[in-house]
MDTraj code that builds the backbone (N, CA, C; nanometers):
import mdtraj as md
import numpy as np

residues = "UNK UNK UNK UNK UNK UNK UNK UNK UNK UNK UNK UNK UNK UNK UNK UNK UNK UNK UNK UNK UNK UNK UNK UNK UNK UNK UNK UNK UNK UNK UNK UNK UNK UNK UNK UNK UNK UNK UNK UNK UNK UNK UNK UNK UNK UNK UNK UNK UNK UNK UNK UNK UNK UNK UNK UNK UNK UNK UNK UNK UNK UNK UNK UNK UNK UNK UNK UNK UNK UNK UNK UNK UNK UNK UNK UNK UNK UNK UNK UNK UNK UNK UNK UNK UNK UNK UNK UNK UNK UNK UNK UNK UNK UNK UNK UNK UNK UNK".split()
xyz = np.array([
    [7.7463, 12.6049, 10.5061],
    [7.8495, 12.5921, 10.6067],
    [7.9809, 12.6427, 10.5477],
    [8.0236, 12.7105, 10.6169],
    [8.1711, 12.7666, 10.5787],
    [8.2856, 12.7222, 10.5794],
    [8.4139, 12.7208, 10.4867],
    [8.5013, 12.5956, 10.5113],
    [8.5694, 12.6213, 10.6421],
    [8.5982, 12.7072, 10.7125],
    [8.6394, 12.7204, 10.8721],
    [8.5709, 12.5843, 10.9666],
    [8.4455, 12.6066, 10.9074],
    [8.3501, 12.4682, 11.0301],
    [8.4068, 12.3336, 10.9630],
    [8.3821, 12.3256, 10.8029],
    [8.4767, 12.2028, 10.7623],
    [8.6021, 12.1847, 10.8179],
    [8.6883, 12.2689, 10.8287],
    [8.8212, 12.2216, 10.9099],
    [8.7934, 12.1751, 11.0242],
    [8.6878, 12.2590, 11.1140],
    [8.6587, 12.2298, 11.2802],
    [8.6157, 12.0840, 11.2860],
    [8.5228, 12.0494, 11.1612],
    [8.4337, 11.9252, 11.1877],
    [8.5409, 11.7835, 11.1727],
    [8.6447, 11.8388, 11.0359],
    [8.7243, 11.7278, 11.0374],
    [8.8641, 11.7061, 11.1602],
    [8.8603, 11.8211, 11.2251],
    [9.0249, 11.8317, 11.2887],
    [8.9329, 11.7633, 11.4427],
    [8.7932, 11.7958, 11.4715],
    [8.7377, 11.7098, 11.5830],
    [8.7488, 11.5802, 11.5627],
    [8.7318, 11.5162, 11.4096],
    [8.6946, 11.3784, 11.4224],
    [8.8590, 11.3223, 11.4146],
    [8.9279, 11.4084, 11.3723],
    [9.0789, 11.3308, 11.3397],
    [9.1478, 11.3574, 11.5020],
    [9.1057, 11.4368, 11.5986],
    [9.2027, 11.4326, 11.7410],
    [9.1388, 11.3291, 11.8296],
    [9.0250, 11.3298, 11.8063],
    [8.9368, 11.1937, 11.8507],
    [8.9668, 11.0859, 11.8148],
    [8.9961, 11.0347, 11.7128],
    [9.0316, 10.8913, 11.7070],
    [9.1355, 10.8777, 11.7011],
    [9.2232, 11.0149, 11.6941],
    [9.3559, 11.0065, 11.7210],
    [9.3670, 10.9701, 11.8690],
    [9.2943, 10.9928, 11.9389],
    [9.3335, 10.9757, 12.0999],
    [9.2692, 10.8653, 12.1501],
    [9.1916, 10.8311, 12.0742],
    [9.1134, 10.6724, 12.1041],
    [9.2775, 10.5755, 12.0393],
    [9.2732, 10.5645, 11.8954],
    [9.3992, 10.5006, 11.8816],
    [9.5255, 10.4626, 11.9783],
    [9.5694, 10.6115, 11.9992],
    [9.7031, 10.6243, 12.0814],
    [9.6688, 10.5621, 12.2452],
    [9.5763, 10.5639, 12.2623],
    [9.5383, 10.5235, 12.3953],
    [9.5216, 10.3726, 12.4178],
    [9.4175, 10.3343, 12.2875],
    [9.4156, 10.1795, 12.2775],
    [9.5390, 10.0957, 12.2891],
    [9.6242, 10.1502, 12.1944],
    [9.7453, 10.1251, 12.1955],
    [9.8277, 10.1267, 12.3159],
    [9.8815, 10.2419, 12.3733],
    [9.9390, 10.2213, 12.5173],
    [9.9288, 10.1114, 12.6185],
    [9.7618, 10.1438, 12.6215],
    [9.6469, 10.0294, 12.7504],
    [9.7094, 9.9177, 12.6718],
    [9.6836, 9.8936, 12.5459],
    [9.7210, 9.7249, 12.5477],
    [9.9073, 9.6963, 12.5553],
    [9.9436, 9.7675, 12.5074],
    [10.1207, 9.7444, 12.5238],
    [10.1492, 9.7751, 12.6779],
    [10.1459, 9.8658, 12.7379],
    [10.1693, 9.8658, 12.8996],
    [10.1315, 9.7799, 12.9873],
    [9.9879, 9.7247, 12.9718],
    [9.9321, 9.6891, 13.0643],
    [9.8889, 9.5432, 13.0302],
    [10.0245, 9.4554, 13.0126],
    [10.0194, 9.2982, 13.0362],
    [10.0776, 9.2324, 13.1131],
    [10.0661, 9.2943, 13.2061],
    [10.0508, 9.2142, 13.3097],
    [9.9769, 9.1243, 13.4488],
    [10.0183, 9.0322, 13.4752],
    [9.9350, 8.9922, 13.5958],
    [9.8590, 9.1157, 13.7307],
    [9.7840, 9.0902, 13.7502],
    [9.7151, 9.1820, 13.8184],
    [9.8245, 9.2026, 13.9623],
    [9.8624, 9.0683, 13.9805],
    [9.9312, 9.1181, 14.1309],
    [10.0933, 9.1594, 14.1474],
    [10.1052, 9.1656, 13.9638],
    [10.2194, 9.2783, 13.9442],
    [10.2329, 9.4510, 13.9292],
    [10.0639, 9.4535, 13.9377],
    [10.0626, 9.5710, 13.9136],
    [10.1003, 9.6548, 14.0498],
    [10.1650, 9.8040, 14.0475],
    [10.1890, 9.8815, 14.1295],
    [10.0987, 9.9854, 14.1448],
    [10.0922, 10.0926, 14.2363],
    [10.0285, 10.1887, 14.2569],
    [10.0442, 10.2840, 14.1129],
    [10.1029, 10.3348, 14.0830],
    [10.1755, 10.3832, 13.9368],
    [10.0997, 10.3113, 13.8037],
    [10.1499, 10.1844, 13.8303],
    [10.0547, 10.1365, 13.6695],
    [9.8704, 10.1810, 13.7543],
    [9.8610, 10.1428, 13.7958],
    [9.6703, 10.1591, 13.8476],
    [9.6456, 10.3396, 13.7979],
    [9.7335, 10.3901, 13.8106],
    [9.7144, 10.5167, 13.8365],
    [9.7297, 10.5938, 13.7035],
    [9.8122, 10.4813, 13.6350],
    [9.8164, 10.4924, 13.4622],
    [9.6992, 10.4762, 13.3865],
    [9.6819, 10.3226, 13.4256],
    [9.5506, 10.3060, 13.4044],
    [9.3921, 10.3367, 13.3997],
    [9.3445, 10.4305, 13.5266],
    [9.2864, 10.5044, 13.5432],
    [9.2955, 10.7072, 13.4310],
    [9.4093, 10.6839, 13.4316],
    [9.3869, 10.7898, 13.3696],
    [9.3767, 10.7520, 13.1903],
    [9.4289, 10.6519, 13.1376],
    [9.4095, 10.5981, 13.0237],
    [9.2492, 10.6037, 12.9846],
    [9.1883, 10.5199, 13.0739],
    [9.0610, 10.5056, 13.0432],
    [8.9864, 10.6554, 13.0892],
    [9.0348, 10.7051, 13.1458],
    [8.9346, 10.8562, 13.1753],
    [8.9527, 10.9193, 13.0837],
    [9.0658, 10.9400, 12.9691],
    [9.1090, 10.9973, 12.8402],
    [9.0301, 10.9072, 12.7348],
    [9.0095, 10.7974, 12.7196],
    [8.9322, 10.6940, 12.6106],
    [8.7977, 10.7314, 12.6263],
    [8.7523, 10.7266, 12.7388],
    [8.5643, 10.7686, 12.7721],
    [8.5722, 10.9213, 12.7796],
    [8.6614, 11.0157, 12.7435],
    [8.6343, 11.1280, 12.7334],
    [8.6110, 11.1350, 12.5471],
    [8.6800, 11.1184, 12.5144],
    [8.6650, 11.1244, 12.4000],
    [8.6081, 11.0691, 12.2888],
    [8.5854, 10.9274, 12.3768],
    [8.3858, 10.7906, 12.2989],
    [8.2916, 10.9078, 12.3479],
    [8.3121, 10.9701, 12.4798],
    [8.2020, 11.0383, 12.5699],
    [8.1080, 11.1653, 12.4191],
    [8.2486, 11.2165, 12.3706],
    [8.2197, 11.3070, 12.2665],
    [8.1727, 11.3213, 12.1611],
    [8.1178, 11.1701, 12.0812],
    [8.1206, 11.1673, 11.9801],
    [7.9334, 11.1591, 11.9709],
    [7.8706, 11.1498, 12.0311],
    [7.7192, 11.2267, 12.0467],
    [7.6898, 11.3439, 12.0433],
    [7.8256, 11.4408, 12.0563],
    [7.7609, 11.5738, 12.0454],
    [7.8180, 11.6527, 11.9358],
    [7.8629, 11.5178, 11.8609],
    [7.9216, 11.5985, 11.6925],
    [7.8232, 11.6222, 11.6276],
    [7.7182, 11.5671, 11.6799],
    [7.5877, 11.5078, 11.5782],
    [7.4670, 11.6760, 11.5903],
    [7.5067, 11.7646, 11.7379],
    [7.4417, 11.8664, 11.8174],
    [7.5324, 11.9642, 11.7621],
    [7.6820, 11.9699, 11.7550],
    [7.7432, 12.0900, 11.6984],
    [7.7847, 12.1328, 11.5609],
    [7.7089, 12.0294, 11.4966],
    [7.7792, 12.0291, 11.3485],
    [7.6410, 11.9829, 11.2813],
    [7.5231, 12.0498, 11.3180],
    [7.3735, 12.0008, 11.3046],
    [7.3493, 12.0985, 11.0926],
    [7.4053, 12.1876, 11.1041],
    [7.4366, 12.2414, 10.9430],
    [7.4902, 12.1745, 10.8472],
    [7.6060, 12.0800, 10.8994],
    [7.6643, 11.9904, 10.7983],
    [7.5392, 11.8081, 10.7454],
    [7.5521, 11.7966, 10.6183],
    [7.4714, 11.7380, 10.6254],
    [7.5084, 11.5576, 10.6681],
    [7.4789, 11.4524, 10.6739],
    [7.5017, 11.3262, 10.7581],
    [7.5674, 11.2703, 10.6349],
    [7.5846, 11.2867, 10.5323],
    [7.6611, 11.2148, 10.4183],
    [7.8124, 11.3279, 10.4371],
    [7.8031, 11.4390, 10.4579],
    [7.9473, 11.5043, 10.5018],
    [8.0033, 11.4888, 10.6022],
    [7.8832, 11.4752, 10.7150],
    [7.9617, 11.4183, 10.8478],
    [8.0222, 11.2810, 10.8309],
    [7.9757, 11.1859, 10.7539],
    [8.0048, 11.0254, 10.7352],
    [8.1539, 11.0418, 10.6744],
    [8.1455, 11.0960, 10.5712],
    [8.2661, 11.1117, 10.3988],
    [8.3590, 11.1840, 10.5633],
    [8.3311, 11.3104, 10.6151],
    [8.4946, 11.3411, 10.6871],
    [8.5152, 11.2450, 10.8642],
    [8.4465, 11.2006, 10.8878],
    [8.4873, 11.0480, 10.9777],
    [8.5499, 10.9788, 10.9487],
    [8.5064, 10.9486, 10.8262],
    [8.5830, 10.8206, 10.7786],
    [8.7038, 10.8549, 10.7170],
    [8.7229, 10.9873, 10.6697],
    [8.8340, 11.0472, 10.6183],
    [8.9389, 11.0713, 10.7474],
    [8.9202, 11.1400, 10.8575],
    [8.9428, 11.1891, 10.9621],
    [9.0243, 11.0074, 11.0144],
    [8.9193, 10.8778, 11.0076],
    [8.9437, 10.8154, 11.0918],
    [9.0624, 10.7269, 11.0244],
    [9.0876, 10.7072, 10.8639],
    [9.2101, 10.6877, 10.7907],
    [9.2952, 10.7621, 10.8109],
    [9.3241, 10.8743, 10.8160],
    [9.4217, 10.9963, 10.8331],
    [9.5021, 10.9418, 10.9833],
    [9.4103, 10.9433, 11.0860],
    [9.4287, 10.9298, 11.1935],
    [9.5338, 10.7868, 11.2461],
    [9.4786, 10.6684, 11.1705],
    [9.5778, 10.5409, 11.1818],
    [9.6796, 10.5489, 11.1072],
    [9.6901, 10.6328, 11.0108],
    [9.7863, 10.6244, 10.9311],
    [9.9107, 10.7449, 11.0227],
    [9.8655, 10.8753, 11.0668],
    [9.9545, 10.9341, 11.1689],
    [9.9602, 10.8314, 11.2687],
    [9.8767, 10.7849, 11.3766],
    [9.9219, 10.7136, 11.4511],
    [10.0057, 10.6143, 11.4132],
    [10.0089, 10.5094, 11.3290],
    [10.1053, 10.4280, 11.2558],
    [10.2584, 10.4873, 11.3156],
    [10.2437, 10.5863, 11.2226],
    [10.3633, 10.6599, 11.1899],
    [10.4393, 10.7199, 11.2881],
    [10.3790, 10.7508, 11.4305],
    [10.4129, 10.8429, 11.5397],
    [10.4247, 10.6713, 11.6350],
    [10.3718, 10.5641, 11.6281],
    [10.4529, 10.4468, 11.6914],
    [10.5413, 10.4018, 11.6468],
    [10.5670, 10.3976, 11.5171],
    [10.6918, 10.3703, 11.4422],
    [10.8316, 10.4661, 11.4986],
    [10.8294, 10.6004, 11.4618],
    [10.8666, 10.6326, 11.5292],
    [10.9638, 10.6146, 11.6680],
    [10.8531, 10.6319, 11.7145],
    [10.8776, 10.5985, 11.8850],
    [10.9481, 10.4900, 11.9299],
    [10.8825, 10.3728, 11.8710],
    [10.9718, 10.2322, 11.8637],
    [11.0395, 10.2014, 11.7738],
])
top = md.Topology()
chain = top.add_chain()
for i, resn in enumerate(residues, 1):
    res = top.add_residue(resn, chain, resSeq=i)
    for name in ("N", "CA", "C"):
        top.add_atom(name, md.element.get_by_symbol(name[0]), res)
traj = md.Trajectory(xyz[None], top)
């Protein structure tokens, strides 16, 4: 495998849990409230939150189909690499922000 696909394999697993993170996050900080405070707007937030979270859980079965050359101890070592990297930017990009 060529290091081009190593970048591809790790920059998939690091925007993925980058967007699972950032999302988890939002859904739970936005959305505490009572149900019969919610408006058309938050529902509509909401809906798209979770259509972005199950797009990207949706994806992670077919890392296993496009990255079938890399072997399951390299796919494991850059996940888990990918998925530290990832809380540690996210960290840093809520800090930030708030």
């Amino acid at each position: 495998m060529s290091r081009i696909n190593y970048i591809h394999l790790f920059s998939y697993y690091f925007f993925k849990n980058l967007i699972l993170f950032l999302g988890i996050f939002y859904a739970e900080d936005n959305f505490r409230k009572s149900l019969q405070a919610f408006t058309l707007t938050d529902v509509l937030q909401s809906c798209t939150v979770i259509f972005i979270i199950f797009l990207a859980w949706s994806t992670s079965s077919q890392s296993f189909e496009m990255f079938e050359l890399a072997s399951k101890k390299t796919r494991f070592l850059f996940g888990i690499t990918a998925g530290l990297t990832s809380i540690f930017l996210s960290g840093y990009l809520l800090s930030v922000y708030f």
